[in-house]
TORMARKOL-973771 format. One line per field, with one value per residue (C-alpha): residue number from 1; x, y, z. Coordinates in steps of 0.2 Angstrom, whole numbers, plus 5000, padded with zeros to 4 digits. Example, Ala and Ser with C-alpha at 12.3 -4.5 7.8 and 13.67 -1.06 7.14 Angstrom:
<nodes>
num <- 1|2
c1 <- 5062|5068
c2 <- 4978|4995
c3 <- 5039|5036
</nodes>
This chain:
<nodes>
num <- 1|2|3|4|5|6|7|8|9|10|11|12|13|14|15|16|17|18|19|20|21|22|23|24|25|26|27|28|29|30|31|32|33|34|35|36|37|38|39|40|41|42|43|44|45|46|47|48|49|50|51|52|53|54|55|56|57|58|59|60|61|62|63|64|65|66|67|68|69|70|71|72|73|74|75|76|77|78|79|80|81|82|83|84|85|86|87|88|89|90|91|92|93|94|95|96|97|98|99|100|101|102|103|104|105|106|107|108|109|110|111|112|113|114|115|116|117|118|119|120|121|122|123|124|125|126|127|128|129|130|131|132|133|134|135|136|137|138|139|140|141|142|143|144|145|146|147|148|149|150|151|152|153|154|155|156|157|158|159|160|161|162|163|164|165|166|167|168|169|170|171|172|173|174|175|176|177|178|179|180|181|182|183|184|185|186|187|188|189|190|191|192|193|194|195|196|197|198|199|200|201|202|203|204|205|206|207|208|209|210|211|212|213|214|215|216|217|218|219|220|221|222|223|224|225|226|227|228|229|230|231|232|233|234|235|236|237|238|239|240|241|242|243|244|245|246|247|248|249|250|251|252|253|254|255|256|257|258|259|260|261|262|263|264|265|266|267|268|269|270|271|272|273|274|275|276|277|278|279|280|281|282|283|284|285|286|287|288|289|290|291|292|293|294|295|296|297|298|299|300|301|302|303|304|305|306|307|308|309|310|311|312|313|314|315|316|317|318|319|320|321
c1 <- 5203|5217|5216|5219|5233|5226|5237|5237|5246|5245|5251|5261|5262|5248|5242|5229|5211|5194|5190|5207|5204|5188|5194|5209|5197|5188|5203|5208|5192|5192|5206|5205|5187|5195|5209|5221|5237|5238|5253|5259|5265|5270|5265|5279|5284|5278|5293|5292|5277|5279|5287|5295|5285|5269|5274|5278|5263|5252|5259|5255|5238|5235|5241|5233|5216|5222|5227|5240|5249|5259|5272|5280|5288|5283|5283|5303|5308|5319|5311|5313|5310|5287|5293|5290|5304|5318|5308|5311|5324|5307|5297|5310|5312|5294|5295|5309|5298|5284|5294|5303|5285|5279|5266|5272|5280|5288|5273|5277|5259|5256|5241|5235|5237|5226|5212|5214|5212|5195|5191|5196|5181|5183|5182|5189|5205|5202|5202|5206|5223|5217|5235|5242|5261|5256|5269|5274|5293|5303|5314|5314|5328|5320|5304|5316|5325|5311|5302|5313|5306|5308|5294|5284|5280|5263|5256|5249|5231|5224|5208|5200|5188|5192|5181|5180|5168|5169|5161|5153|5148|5146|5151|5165|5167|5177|5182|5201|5193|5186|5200|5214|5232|5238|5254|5267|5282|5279|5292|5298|5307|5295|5283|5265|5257|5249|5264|5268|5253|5253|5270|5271|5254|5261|5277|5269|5257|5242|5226|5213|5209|5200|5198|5188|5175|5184|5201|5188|5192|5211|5210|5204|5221|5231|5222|5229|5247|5246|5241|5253|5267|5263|5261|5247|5231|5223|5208|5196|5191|5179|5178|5170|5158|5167|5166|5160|5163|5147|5148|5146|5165|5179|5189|5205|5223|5227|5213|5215|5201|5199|5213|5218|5232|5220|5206|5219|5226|5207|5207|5194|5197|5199|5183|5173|5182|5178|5161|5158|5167|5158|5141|5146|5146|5131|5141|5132|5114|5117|5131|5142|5157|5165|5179|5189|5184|5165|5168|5179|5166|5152|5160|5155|5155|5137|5136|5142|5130|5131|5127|5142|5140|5139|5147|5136|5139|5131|5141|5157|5151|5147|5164|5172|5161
c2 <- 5012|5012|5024|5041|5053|5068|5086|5096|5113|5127|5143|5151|5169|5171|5160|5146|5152|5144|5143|5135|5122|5117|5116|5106|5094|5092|5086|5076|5065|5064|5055|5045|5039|5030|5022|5034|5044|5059|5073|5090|5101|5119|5131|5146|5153|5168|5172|5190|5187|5168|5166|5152|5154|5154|5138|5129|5136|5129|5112|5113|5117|5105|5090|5098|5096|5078|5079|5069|5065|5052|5063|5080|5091|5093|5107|5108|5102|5110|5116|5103|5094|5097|5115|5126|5137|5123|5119|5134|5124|5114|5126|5134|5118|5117|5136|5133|5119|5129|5144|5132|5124|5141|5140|5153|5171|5188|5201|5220|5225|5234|5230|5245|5241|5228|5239|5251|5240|5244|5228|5219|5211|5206|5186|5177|5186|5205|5211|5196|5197|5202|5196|5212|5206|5191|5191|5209|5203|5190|5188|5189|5203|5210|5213|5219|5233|5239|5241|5247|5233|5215|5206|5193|5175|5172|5155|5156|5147|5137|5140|5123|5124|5116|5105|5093|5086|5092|5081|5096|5110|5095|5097|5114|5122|5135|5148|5152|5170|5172|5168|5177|5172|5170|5173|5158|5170|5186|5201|5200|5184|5169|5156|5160|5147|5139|5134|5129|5120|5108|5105|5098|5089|5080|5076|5070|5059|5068|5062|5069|5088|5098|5116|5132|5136|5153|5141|5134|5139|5139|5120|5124|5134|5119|5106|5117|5116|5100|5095|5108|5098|5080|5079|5068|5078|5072|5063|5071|5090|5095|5114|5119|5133|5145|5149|5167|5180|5189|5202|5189|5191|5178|5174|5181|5179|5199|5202|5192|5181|5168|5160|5141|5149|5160|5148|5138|5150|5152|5135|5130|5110|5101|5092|5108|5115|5098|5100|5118|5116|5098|5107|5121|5111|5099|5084|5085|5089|5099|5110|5099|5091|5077|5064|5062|5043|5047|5060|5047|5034|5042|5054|5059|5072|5071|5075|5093|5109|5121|5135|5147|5149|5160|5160|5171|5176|5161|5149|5158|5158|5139|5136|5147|5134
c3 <- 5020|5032|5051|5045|5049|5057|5063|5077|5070|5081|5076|5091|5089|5105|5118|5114|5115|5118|5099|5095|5108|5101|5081|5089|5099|5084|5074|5088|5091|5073|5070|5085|5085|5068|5075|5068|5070|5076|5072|5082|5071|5073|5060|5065|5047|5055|5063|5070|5077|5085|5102|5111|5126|5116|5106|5125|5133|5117|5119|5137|5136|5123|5135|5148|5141|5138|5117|5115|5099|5089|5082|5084|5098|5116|5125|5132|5116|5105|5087|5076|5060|5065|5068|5050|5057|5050|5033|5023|5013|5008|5005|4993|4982|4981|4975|4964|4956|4954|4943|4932|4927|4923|4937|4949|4943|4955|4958|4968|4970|4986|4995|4991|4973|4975|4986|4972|4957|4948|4943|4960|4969|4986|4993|5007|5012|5004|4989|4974|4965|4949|4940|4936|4937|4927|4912|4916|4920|4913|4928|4948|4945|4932|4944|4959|4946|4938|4954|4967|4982|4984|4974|4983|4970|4964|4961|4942|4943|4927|4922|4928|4944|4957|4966|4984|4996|5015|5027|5034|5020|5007|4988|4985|4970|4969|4952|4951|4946|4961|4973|4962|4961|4978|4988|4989|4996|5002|5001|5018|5014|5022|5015|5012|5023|5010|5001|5020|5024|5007|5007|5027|5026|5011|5018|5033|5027|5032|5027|5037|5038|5051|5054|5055|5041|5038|5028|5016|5001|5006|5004|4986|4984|4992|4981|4963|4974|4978|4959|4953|4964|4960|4979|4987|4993|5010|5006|5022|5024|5037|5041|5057|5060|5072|5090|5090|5107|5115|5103|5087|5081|5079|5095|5091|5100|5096|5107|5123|5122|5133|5132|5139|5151|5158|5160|5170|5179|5187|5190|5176|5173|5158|5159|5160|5145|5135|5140|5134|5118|5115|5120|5108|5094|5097|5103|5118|5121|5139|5145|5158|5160|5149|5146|5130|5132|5130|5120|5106|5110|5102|5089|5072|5060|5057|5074|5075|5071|5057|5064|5072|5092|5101|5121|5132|5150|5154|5147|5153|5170|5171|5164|5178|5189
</nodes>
C-alpha cells in the first residue's frame, strides 16, 4: 500500500473550536504516523456565511498547534485552487454529468414540504426526501415555470445498498430509502457539500478519510457519487465519536464554544491542548500535556474510544492551567 493522502478541510464560516481541533488532530496523526501526505483544503462553498478572517485565523490555529500540511493555502494566502470558493466551475461539470446520465433531476420542495410529507421518516439530517420531484418535470425550466422558485437538483439514488468498512464503527450498510434523495445544488445557486466534498477529494488524490461520527452515512452518499461519476473513492474512513460540552451537546461554532482563538488569547499552549484532546479520545491514559512527536510515535486507530466525551469543569480548568 503506498503512504496515504489525508485532508485537513476546515470550514470557515466561525472560528475553530476545541472539537474541530481534535477531529483535525486525528486526521493528522493519521496520516503521518503512515508516512503520508497531508492536504489543507478549505471547504467555503458556503459563501454567505464564511469570512476571510475566519479562514486566516483557522489556518493560524492549526499551525499553531503545530499541524502542518503538504499542500494548500496558508493563512495570508490569497484563495486559491484548495479553496471551494474557485471550483464551482467543477462542481458544475460534475452536475452536468450527472443529469445527462439521468442520475440527478430539478426538485422545488420546501423544507416544509418535506417536514410535512406523511410518509417521510426522519435520519440523519431531518426528515428523508421522500422523491416527490422524482420524474414530475421534464426539464430544469419546466420545474422553475410551473413552480414559481428556483428549483434546487436532486441526486437519483439506485436501489443497490451501499456498503464500507470504517476503522472505527466497522462494517456500514446503509439503505437508499432510508437516507432519501439528497441535495447536489441547492436553490440559492451553491454546491451541496457533498457534491463538493467527492469531487475535491477525488481530484486531489485523497485516500484517507477522517471525521466526526455525525458525517457517517454522508460517506455512503459520497460513495453512490463517486460510483455515479467514475471518480475514485478514498479507500480509509474512520469517523470519530464526538467532543460533547458540559451539557452533553455538540461543540458548535454558532455558539461560541471554546474556541482556539480564545483558548490562545488565555494563554492556553499547544501542548496542553494536544494533551486534552489526546486524553479525550483515549490516546493517552492521564490528562497532561503532549508532543505531536509522541503522539505520531505511538498512534492508532485502534487506540481511540467509542464512546462520545464529555469536557467537565475540570477538564477546562486544567487546560486554562
Amino acid at each position: 500500500m503506498p503512504p496515504p493522502t489525508g485532508r485537513l478541510a476546515p470550514t470557515p464560516s466561525g472560528f475553530l473550536h476545541l472539537g474541530n481541533a481534535r477531529s483535525f488532530l486525528l486526521a493528522w496523526l493519521w496520516a503521518r504516523s503512515a508516512g503520508g501526505r497531508v492536504i489543507m483544503r478549505v471547504e467555503d462553498i458556503d459563501l454567505p456565511r464564511c469570512r476571510p478572517m475566519f479562514r486566516r485565523q483557522a489556518l493560524s490555529d492549526l499551525l499553531w498547534l503545530g499541524l502542518d500540511w503538504d499542500a494548500g493555502p496558508r493563512p495570508d494566502d490569497l484563495p486559491g485552487p484548495f479553496d471551494q470558493s474557485t471550483r464551482f466551475e467543477q462542481y458544475r461539470l460534475a452536475l452536468d454529468q450527472l443529469v445527462q446520465a439521468g442520475r440527478a433531476y430539478p426538485c422545488v420542495c420546501s423544507r416544509k414540504d418535506i417536514e410535512e410529507a406523511t410518509r417521510a421518516p426522519h435520519g440523519d439530517e431531518g426528515a428523508v426526501y421522500p422523491g416527490t420531484c422524482r420524474g414530475r418535470f421534464a426539464t430544469f425550466a419546466e420545474a422553475a415555470e410551473r413552480s414559481g422558485t428556483t428549483p434546487a437538483w436532486r441526486f437519483a439514488f439506485g436501489d443497490k445498498p451501499i456498503s464500507f468498512h470504517d476503522g472505527l464503527q466497522g462494517p456500514v450498510l446503509a439503505h437508499p430509502r432510508d437516507l432519501g434523495d439528497f441535495v447536489l445544488w441547492r436553490k440559492d445557486g451553491l454546491p451541496s457539500y457533498q457534491i463538493a466534498v467527492t469531487v475535491d477529494d477525488a481530484a486531489m488524490g485523497i485516500s484517507q478519510v477522517l471525521r466526526g461520527k455525525d458525517l457517517l452515512l454522508s460517506t455512503a452518499r459520497q460513495l453512490a457519487l463517486y460510483e455515479a461519476l467514475g471518480l475514485k473513492a478514498p479507500t480509509q474512513w474512520a469517523h470519530v465519536p464526538l467532543l460533547l460540552s458540559q451539557d452533553e451537546r455538540r461543540l458548535a461554532k454558532r455558539d461560541g464554544d471554546l474556541s482556539l482563538k480564545a483558548l490562545r488569547d488565555q494563554g492556553v499552549a499547544p501542548a496542553r491542548m494536544l494533551g486534552l484532546c489526546a486524553y479525550s479520545c483515549g490516546l493517552l491514559g492521564e490528562l497532561r500535556q503532549a508532543t505531536l512527536g509522541e503522539l505520531t510515535q505511538g498512534f492508532k486507530l485502534s487506540r481511540l474510544g467509542q464512546a462520545d466525551f464529555t469536557l467537565t469543569q475540570e477538564h477546562l480548568a486544567w487546560l486554562l492551567g
